[in-house]
Residue frames as a rotation matrix with the C-alpha (Angstrom) as fourth column:
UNK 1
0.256 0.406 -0.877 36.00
-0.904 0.423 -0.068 95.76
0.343 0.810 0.475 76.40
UNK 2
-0.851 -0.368 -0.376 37.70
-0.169 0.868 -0.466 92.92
0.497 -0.333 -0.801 78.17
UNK 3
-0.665 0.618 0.419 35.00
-0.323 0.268 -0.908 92.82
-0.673 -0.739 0.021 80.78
UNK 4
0.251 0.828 -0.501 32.38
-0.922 0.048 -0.384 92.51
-0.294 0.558 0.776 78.08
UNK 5
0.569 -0.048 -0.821 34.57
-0.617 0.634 -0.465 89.59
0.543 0.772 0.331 75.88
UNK 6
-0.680 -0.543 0.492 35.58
-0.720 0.369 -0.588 87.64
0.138 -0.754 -0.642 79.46
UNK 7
-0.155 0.817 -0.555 33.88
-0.040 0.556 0.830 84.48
0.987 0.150 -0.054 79.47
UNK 8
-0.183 0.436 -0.881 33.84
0.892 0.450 0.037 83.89
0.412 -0.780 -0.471 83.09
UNK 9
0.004 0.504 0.864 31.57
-0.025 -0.864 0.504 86.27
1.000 -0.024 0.009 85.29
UNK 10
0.970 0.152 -0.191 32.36
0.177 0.103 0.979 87.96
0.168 -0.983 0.073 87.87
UNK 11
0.045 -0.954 -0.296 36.51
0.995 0.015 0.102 87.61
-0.093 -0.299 0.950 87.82
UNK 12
-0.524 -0.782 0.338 36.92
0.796 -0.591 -0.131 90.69
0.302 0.200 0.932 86.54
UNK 13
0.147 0.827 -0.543 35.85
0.954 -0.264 -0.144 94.58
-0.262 -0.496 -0.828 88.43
UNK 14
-0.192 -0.296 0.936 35.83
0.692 -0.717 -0.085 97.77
0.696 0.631 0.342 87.17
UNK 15
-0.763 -0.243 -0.599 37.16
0.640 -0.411 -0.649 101.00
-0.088 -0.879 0.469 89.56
UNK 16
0.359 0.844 0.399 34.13
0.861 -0.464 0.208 103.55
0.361 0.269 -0.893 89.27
UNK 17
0.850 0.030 0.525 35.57
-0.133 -0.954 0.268 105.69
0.509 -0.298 -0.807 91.59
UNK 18
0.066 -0.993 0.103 38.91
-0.616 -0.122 -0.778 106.50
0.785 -0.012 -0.619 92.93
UNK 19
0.249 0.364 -0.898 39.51
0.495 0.749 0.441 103.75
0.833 -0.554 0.006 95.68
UNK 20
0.056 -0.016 0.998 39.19
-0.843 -0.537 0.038 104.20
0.535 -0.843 -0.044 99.43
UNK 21
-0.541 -0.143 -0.828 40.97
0.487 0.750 -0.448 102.32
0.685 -0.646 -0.336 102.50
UNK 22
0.543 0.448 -0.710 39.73
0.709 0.207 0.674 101.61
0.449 -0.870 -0.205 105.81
UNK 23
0.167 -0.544 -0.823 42.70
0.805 -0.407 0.432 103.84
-0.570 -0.734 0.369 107.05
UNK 24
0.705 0.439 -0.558 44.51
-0.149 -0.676 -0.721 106.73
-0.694 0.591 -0.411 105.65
UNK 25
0.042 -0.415 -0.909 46.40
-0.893 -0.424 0.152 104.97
-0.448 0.805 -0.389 103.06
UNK 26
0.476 0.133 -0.869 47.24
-0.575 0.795 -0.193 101.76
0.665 0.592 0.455 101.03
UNK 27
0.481 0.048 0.876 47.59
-0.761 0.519 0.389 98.60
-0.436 -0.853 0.286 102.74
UNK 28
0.941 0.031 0.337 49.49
0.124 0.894 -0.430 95.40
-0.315 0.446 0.838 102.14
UNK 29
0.095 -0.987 0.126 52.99
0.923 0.135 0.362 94.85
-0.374 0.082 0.924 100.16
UNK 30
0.057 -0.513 -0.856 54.62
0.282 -0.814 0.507 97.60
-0.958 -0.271 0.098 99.47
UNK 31
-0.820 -0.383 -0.425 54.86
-0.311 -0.325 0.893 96.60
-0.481 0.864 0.148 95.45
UNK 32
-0.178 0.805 0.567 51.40
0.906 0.359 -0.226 95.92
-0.385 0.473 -0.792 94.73
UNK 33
-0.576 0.008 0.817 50.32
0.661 -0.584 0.471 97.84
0.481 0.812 0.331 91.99
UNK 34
-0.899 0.320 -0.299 47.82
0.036 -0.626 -0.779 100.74
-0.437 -0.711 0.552 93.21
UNK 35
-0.349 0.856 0.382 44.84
0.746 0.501 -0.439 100.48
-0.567 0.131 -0.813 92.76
UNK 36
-0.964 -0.230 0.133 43.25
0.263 -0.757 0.598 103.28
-0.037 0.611 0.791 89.75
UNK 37
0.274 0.797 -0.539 39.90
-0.439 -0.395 -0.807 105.13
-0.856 0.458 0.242 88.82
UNK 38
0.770 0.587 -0.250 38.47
-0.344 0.051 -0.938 103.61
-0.538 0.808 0.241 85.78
UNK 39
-0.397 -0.845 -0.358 40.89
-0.916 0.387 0.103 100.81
0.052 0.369 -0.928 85.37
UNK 40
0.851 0.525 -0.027 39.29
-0.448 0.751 0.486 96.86
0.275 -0.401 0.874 85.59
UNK 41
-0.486 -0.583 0.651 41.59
-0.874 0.338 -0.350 94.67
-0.016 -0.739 -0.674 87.74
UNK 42
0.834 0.504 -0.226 41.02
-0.446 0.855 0.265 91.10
0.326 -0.120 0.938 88.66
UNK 43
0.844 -0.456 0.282 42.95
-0.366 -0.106 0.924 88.71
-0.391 -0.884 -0.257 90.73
UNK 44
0.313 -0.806 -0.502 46.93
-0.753 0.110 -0.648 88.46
0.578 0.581 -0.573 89.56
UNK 45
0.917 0.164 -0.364 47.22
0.204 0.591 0.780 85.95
0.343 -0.789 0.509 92.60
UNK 46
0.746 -0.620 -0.244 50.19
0.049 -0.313 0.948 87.87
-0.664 -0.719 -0.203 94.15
UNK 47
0.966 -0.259 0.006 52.56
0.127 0.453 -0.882 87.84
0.226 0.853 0.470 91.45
UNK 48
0.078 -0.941 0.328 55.07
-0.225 -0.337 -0.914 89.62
0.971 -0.002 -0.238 92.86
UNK 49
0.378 0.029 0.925 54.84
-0.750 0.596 0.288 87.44
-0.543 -0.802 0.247 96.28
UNK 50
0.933 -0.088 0.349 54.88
0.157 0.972 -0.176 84.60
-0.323 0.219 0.921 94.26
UNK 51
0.480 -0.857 0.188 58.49
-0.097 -0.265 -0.959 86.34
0.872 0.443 -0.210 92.43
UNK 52
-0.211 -0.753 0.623 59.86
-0.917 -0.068 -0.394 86.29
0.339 -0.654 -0.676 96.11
UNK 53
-0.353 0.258 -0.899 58.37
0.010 0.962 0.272 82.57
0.935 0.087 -0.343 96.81
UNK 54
-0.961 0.041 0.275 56.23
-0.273 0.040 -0.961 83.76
-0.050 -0.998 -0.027 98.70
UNK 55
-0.197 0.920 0.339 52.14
0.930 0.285 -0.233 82.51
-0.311 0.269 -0.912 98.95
UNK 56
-0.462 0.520 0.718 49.43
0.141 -0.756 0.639 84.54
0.875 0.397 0.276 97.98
UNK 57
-0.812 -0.123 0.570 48.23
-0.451 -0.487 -0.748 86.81
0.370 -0.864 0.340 100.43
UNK 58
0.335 0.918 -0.214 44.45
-0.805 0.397 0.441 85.00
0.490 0.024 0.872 100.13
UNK 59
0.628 0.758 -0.176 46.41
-0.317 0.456 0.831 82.31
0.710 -0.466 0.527 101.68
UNK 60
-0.728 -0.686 0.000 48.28
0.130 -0.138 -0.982 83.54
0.673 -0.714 0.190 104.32
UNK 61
-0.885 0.176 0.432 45.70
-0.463 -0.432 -0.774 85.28
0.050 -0.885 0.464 105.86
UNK 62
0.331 0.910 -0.249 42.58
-0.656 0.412 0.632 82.54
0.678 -0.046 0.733 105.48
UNK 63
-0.171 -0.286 0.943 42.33
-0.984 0.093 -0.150 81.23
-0.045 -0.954 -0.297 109.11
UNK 64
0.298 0.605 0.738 40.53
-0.571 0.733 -0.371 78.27
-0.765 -0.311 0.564 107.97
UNK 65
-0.714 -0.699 0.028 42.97
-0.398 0.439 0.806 76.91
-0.576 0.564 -0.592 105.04
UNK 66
0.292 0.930 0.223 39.66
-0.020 0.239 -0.971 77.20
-0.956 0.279 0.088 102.89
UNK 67
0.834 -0.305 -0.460 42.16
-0.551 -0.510 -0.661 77.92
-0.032 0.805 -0.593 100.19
UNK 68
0.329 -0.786 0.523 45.22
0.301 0.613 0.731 75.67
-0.895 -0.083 0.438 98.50
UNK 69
0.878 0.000 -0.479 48.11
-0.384 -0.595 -0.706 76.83
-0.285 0.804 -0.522 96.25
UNK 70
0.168 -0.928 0.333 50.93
-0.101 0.320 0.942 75.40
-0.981 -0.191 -0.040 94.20
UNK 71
-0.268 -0.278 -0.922 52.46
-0.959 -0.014 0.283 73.58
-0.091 0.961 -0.263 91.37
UNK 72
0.793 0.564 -0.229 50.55
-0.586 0.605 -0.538 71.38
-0.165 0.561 0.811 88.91
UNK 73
0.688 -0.097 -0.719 53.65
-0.593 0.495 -0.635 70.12
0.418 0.863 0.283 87.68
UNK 74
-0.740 -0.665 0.102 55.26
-0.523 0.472 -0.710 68.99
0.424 -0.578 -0.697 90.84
UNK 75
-0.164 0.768 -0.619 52.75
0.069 0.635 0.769 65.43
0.984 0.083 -0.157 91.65
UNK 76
-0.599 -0.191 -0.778 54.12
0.756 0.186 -0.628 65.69
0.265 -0.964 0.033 95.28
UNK 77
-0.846 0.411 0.339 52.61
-0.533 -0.646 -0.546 69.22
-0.005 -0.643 0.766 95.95
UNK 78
-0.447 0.852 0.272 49.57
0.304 0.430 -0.850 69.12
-0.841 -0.297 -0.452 97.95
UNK 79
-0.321 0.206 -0.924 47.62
-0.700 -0.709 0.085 71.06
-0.638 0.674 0.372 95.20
UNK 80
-0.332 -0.259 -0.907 48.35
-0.868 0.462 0.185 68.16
0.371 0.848 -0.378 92.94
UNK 81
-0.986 0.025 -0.165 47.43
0.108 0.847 -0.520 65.31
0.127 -0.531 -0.838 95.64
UNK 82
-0.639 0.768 -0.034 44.23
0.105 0.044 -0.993 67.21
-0.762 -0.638 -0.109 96.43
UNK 83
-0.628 0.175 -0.758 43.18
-0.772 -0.258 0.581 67.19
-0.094 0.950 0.297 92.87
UNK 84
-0.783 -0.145 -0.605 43.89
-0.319 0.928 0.190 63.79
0.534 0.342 -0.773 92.19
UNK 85
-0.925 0.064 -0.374 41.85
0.301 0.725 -0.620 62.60
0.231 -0.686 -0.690 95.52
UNK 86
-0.224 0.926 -0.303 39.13
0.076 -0.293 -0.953 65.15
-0.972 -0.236 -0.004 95.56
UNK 87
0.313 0.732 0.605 36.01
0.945 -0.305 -0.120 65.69
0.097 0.609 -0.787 93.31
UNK 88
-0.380 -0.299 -0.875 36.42
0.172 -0.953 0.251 69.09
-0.909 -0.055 0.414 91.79
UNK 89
0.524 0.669 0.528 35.51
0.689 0.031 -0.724 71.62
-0.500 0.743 -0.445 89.14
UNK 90
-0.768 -0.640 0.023 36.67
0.571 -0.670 0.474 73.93
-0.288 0.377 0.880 86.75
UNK 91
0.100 0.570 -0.816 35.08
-0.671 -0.567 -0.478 77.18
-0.735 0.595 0.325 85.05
UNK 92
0.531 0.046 -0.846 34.20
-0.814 -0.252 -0.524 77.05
-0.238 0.967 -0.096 81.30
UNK 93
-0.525 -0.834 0.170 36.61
-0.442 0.439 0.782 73.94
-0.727 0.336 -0.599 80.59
UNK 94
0.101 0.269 0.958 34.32
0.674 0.690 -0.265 72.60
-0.732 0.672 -0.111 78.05
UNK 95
0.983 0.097 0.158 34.84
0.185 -0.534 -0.825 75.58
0.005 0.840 -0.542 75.94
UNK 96
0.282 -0.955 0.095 38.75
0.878 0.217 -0.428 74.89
0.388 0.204 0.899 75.78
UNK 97
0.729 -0.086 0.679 39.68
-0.064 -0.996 -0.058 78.14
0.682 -0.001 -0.732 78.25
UNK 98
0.035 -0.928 -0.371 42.10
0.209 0.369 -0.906 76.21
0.977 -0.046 0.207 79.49
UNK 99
0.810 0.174 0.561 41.20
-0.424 -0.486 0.764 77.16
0.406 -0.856 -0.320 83.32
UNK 100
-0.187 -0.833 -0.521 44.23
0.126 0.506 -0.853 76.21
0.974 -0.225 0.011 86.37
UNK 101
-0.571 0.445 0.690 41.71
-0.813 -0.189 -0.551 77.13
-0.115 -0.876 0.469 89.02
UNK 102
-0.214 0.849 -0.484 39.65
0.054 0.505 0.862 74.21
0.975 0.159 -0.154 90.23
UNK 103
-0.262 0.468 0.844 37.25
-0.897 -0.440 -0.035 74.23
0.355 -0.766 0.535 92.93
UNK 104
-0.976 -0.154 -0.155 37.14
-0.014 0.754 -0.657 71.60
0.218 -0.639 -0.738 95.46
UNK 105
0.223 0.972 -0.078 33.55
-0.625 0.204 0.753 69.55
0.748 -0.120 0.653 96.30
């Protein structure tokens, strides 16, 4: 039912079928949840990276730094500089969902 009453489309995916790696087993940190059969999932942006201060993996491994993370409420971070200086968007903010993702233009 979440997927159905999620305004934005797309964030969220639903397992169909038990998942399958490239190898024979799970990849990545060691405490990421596991992935389930017939469970929907969407992205937690590392949480438990971020609990050891550490990035999210999305940008560790993006060669091309297509991708910026931090804290809103420190002005100094970049995050907060490249707001300020760049055009950008949000999802859905006119319908008060309060997004903290914005996309760079």
């Amino acid at each position: 039912m979440c997927m159905a009453a999620c305004p934005y489309t797309g964030v969220r995916s639903f397992n169909w079928e038990e998942p399958k790696y490239p190898v024979d087993h799970a990849v990545g940190d060691a405490d990421v949840p596991k992935h389930q059969k017939h469970v929907v999932e969407k992205c937690t942006f590392c949480y438990q990276r971020l609990a050891r201060e550490e990035v999210p993996a999305c940008m560790e491994l993006c060669p091309a730094r297509a991708r910026h993370f931090g804290d809103f409420d420190d002005p100094d971070s970049e995050v907060s500089k490249l707001v300020k200086e760049r055009s950008c968007e949000q999802l859905l903010a006119s319908e008060g969902t309060k997004p903290s993702v914005y996309y760079l233009v």
